[in-house]
Jmol script that loads the backbone (N, CA, C; Angstrom):
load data "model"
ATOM      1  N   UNK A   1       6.728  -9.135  16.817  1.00  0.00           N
ATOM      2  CA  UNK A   1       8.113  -8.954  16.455  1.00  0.00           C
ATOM      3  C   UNK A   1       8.491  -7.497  16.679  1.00  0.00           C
ATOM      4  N   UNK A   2       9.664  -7.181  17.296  1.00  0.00           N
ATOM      5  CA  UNK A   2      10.102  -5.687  17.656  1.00  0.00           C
ATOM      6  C   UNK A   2      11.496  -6.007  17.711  1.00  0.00           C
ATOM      7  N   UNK A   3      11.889  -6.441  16.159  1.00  0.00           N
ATOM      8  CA  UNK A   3      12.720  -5.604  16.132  1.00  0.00           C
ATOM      9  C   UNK A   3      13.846  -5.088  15.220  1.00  0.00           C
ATOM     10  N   UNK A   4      15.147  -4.268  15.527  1.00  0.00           N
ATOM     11  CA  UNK A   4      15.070  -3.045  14.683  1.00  0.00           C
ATOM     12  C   UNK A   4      15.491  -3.411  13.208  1.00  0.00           C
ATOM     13  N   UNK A   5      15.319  -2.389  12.228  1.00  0.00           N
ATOM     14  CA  UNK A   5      15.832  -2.802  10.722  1.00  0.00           C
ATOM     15  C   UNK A   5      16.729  -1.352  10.377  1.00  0.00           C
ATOM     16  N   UNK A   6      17.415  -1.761  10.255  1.00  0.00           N
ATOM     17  CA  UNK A   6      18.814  -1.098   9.897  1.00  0.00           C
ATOM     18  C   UNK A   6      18.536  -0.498   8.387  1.00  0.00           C
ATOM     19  N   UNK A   7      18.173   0.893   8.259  1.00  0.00           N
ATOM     20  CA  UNK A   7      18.288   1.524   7.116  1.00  0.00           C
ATOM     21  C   UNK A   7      19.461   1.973   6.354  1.00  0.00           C
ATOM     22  N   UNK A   8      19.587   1.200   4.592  1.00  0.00           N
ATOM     23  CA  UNK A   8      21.093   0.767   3.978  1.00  0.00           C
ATOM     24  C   UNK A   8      20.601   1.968   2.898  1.00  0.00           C
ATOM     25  N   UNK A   9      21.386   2.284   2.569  1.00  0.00           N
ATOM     26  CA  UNK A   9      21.934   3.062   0.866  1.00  0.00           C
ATOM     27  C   UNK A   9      21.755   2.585  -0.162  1.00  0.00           C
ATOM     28  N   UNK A  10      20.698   2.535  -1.063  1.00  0.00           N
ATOM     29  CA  UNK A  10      20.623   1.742  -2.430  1.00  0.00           C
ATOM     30  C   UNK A  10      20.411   3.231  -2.949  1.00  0.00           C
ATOM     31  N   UNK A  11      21.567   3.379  -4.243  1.00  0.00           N
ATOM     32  CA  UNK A  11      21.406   4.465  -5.525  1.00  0.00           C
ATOM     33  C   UNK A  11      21.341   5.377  -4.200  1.00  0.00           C
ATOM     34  N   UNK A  12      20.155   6.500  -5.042  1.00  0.00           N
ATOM     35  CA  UNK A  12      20.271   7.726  -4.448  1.00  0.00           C
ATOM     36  C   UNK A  12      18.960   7.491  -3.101  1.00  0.00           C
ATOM     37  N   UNK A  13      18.360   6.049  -3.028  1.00  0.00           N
ATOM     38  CA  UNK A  13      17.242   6.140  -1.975  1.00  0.00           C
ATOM     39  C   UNK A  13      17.904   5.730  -1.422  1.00  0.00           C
ATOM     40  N   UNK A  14      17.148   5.248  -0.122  1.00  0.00           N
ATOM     41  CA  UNK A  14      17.000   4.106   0.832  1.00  0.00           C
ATOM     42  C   UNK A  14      16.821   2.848   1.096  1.00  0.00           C
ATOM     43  N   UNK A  15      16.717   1.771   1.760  1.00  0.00           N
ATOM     44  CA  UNK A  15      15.847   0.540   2.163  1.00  0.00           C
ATOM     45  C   UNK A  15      16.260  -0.049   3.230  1.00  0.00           C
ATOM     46  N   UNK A  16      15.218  -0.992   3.555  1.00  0.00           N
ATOM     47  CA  UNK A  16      15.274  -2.062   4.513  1.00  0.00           C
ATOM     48  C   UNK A  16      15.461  -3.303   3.975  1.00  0.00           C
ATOM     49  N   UNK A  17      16.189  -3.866   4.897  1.00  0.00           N
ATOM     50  CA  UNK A  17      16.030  -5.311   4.618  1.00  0.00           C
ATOM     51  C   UNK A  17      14.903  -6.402   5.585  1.00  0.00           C
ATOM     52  N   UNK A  18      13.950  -7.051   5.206  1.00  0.00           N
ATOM     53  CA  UNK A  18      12.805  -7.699   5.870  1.00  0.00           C
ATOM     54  C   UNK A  18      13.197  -9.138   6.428  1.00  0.00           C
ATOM     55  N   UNK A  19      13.286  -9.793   7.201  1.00  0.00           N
ATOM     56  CA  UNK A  19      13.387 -10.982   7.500  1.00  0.00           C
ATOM     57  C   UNK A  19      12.360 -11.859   7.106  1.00  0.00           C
ATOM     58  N   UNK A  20      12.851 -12.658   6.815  1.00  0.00           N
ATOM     59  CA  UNK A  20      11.942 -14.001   6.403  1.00  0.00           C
ATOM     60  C   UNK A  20      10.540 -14.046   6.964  1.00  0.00           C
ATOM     61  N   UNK A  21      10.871 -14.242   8.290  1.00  0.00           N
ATOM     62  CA  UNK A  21       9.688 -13.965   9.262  1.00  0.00           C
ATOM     63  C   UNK A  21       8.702 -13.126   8.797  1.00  0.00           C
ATOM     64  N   UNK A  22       9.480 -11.934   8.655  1.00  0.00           N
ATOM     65  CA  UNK A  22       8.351 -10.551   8.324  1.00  0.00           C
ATOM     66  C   UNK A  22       7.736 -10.992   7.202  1.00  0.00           C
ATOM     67  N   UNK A  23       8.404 -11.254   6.291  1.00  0.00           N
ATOM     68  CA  UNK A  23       8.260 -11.812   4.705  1.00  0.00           C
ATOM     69  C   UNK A  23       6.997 -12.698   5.057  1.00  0.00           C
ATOM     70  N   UNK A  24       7.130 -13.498   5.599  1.00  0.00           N
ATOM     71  CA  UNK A  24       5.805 -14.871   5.781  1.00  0.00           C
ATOM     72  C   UNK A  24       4.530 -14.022   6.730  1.00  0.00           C
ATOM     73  N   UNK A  25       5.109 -13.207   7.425  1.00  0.00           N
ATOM     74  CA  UNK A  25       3.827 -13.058   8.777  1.00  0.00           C
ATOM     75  C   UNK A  25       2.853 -11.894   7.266  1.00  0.00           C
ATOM     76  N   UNK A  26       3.561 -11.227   6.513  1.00  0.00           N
ATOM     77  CA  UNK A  26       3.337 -10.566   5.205  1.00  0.00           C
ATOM     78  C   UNK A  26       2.796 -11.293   4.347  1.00  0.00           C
ATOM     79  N   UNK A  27       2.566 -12.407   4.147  1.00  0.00           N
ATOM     80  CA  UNK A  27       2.531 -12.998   2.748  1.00  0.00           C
ATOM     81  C   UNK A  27       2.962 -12.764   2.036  1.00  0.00           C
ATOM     82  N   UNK A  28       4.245 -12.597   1.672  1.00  0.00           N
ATOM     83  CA  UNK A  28       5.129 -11.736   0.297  1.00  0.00           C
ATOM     84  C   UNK A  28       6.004 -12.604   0.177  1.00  0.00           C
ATOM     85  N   UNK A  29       6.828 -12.517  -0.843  1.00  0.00           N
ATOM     86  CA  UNK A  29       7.873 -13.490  -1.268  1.00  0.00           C
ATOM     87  C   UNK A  29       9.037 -11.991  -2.101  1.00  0.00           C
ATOM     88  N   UNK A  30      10.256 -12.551  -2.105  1.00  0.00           N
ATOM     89  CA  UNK A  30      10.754 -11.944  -2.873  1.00  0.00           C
ATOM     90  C   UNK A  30      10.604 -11.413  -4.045  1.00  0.00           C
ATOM     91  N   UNK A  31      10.516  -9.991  -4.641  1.00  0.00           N
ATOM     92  CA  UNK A  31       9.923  -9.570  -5.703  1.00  0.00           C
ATOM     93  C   UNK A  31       8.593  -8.951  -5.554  1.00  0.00           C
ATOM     94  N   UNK A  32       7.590  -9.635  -4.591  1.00  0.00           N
ATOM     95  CA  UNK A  32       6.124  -9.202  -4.368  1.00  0.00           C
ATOM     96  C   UNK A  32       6.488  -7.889  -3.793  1.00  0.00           C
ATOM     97  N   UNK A  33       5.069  -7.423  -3.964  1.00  0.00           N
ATOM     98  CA  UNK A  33       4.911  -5.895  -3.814  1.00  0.00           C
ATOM     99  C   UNK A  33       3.918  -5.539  -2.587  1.00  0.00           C
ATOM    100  N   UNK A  34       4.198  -4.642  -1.884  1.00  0.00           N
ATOM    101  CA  UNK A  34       3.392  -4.130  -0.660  1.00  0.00           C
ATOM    102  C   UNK A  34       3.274  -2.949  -0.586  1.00  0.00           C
ATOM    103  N   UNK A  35       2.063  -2.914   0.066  1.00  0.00           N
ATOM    104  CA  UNK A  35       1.065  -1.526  -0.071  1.00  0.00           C
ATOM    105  C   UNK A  35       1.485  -0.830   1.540  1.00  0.00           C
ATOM    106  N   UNK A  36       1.290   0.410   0.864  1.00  0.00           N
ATOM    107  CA  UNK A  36       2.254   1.226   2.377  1.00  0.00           C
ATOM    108  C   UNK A  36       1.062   2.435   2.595  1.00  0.00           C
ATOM    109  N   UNK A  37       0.544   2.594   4.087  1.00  0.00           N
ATOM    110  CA  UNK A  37      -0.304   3.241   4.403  1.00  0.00           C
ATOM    111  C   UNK A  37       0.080   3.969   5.450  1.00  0.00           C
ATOM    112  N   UNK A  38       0.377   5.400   5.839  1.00  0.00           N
ATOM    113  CA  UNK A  38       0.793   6.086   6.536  1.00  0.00           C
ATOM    114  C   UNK A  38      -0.564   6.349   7.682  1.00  0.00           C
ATOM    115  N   UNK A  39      -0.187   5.759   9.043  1.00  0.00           N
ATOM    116  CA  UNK A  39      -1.230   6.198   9.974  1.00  0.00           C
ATOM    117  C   UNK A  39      -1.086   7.295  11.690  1.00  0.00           C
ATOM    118  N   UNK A  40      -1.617   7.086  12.130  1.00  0.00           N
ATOM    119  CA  UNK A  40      -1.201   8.680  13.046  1.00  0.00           C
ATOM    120  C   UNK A  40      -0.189   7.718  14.106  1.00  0.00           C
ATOM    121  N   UNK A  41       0.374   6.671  13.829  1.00  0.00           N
ATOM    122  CA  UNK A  41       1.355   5.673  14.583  1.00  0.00           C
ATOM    123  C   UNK A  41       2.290   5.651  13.483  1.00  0.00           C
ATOM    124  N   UNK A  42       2.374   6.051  12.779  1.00  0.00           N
ATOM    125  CA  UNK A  42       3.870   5.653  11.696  1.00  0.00           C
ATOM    126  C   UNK A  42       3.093   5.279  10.345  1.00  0.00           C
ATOM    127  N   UNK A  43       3.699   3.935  10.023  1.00  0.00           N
ATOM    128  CA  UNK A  43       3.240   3.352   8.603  1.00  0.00           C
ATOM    129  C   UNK A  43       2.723   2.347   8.732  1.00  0.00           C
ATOM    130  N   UNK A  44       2.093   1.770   7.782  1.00  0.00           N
ATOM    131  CA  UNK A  44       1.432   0.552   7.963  1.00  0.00           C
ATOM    132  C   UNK A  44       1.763  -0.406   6.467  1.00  0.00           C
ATOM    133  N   UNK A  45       2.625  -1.794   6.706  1.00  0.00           N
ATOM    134  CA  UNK A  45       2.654  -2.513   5.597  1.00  0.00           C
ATOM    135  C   UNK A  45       1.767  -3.557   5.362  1.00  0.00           C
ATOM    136  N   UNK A  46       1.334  -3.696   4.159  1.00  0.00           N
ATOM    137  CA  UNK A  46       0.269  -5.436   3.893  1.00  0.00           C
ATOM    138  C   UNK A  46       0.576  -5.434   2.221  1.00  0.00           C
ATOM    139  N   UNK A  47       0.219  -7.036   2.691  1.00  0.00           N
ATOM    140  CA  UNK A  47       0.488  -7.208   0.887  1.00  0.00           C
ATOM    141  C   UNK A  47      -0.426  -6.604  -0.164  1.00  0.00           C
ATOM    142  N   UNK A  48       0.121  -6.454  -1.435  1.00  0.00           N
ATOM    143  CA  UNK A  48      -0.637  -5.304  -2.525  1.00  0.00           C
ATOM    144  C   UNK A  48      -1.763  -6.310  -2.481  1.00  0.00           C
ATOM    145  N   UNK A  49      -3.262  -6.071  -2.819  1.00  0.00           N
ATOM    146  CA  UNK A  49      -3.760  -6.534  -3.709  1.00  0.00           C
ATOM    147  C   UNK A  49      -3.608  -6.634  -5.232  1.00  0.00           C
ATOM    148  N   UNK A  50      -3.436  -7.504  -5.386  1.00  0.00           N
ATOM    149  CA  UNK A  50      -3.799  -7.401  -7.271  1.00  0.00           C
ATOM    150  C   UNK A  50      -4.400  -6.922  -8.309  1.00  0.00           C
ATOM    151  N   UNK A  51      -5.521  -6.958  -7.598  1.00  0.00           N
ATOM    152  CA  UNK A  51      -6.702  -6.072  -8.479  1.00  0.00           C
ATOM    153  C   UNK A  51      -7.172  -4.589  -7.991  1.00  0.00           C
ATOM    154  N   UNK A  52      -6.417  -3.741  -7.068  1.00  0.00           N
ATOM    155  CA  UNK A  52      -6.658  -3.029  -6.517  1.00  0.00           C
ATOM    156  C   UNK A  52      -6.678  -1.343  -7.947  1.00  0.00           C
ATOM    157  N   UNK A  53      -5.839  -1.748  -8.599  1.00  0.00           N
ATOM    158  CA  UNK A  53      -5.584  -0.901  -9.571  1.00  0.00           C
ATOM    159  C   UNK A  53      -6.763  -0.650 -10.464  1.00  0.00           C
ATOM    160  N   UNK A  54      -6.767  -2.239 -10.626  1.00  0.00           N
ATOM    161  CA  UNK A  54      -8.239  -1.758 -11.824  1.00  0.00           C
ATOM    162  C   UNK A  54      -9.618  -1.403 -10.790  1.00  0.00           C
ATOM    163  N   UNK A  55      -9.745  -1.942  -9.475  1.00  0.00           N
ATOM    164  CA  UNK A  55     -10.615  -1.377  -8.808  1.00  0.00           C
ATOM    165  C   UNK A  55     -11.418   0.160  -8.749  1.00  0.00           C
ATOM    166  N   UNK A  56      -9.537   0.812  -8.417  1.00  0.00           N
ATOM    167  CA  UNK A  56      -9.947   2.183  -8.241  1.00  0.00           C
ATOM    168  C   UNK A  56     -10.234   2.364  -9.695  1.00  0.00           C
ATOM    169  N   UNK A  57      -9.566   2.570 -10.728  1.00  0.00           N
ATOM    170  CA  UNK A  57      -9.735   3.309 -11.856  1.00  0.00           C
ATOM    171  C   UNK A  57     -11.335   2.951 -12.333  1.00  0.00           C
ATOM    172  N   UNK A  58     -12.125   1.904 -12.146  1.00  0.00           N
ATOM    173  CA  UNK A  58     -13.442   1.505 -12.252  1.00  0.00           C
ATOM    174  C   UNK A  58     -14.352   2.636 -11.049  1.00  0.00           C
ATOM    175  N   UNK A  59     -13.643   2.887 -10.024  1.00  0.00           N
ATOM    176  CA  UNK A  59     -14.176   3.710  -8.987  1.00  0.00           C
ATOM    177  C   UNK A  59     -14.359   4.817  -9.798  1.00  0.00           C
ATOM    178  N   UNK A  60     -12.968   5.295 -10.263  1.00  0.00           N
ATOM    179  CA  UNK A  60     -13.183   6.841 -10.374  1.00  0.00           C
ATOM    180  C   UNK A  60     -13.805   7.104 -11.860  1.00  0.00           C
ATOM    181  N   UNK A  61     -13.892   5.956 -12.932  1.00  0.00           N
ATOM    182  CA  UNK A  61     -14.831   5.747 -14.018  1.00  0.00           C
ATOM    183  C   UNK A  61     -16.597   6.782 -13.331  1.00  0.00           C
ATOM    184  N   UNK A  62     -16.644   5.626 -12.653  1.00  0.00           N
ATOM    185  CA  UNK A  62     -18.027   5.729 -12.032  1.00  0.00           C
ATOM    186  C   UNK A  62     -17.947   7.106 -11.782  1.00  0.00           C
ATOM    187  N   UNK A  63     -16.994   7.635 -10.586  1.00  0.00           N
ATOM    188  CA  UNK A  63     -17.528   8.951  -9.874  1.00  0.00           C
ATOM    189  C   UNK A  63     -17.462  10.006 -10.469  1.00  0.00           C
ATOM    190  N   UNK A  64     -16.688  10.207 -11.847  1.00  0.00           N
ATOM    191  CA  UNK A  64     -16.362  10.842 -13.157  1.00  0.00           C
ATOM    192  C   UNK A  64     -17.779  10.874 -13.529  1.00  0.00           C
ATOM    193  N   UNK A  65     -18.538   9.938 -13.936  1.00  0.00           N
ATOM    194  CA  UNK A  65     -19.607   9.802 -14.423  1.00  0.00           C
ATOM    195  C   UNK A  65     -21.219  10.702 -13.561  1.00  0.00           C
ATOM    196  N   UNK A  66     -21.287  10.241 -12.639  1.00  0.00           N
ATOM    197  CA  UNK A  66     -22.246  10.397 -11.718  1.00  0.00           C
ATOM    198  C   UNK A  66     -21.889  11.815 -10.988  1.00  0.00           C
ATOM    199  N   UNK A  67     -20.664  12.620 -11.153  1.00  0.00           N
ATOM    200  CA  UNK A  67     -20.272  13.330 -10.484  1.00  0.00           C
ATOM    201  C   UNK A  67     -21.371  14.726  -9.467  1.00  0.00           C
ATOM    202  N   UNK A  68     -22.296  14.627 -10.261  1.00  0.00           N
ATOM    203  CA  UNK A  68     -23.371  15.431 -10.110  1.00  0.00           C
ATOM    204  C   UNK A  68     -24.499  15.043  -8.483  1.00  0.00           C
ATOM    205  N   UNK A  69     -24.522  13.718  -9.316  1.00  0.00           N
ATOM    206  CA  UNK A  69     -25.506  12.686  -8.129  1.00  0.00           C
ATOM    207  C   UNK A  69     -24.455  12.904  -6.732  1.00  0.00           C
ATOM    208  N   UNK A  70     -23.306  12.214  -7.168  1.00  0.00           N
ATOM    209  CA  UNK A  70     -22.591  12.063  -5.731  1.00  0.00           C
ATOM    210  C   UNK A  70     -22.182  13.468  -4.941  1.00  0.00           C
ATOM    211  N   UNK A  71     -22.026  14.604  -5.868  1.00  0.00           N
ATOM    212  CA  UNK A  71     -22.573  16.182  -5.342  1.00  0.00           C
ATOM    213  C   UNK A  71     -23.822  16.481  -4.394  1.00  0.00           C
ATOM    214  N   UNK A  72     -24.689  15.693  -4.469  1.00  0.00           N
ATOM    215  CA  UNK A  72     -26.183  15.965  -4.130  1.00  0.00           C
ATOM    216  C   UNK A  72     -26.305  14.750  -2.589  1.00  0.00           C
ATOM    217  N   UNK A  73     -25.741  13.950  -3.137  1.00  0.00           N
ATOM    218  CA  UNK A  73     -25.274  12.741  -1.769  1.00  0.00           C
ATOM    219  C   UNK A  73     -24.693  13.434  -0.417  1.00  0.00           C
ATOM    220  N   UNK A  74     -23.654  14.067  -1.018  1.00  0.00           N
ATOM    221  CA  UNK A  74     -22.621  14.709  -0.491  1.00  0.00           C
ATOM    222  C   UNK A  74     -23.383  16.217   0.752  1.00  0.00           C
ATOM    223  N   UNK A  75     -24.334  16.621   0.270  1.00  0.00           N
ATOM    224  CA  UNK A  75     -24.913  17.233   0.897  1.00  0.00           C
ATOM    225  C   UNK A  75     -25.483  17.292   2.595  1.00  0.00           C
TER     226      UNK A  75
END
end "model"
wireframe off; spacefill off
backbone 0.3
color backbone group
């Protein structure tokens, strides 16, 4: 799909509006949330994971913890 999306005025931001299409080739539905990844081509959209939140914060539990070890890894 190529093609263009017309950037509108909401409040003091921005937005797009997504076509259905995009919406499905996305897995998203109205309301769902998507994860936005900036790459050396522009941006990159996919649907959020769910559990991605408690993931990291379990990550950085850990690397909080071990911080020493993963210092010595790091080497």
């Amino acid at each position: 799909m190529n093609k263009p999306l017309k950037i509108t005025k909401i409040g003091n931001s921005a937005g797009i509006v997504l076509p259905k299409e995009l919406l499905a080739h996305l897995d998203v539905e109205v309301g769902g949330t998507l994860s936005v990844v900036t790459t050396p081509r522009g941006i990159e959209l996919s649907a959020a994971e769910p559990d991605f939140d408690a993931q990291m914060a379990a990550a950085r539990e850990v690397m909080a913890r071990r911080k020493r070890a993963l210092r010595e890894l790091a080497k």
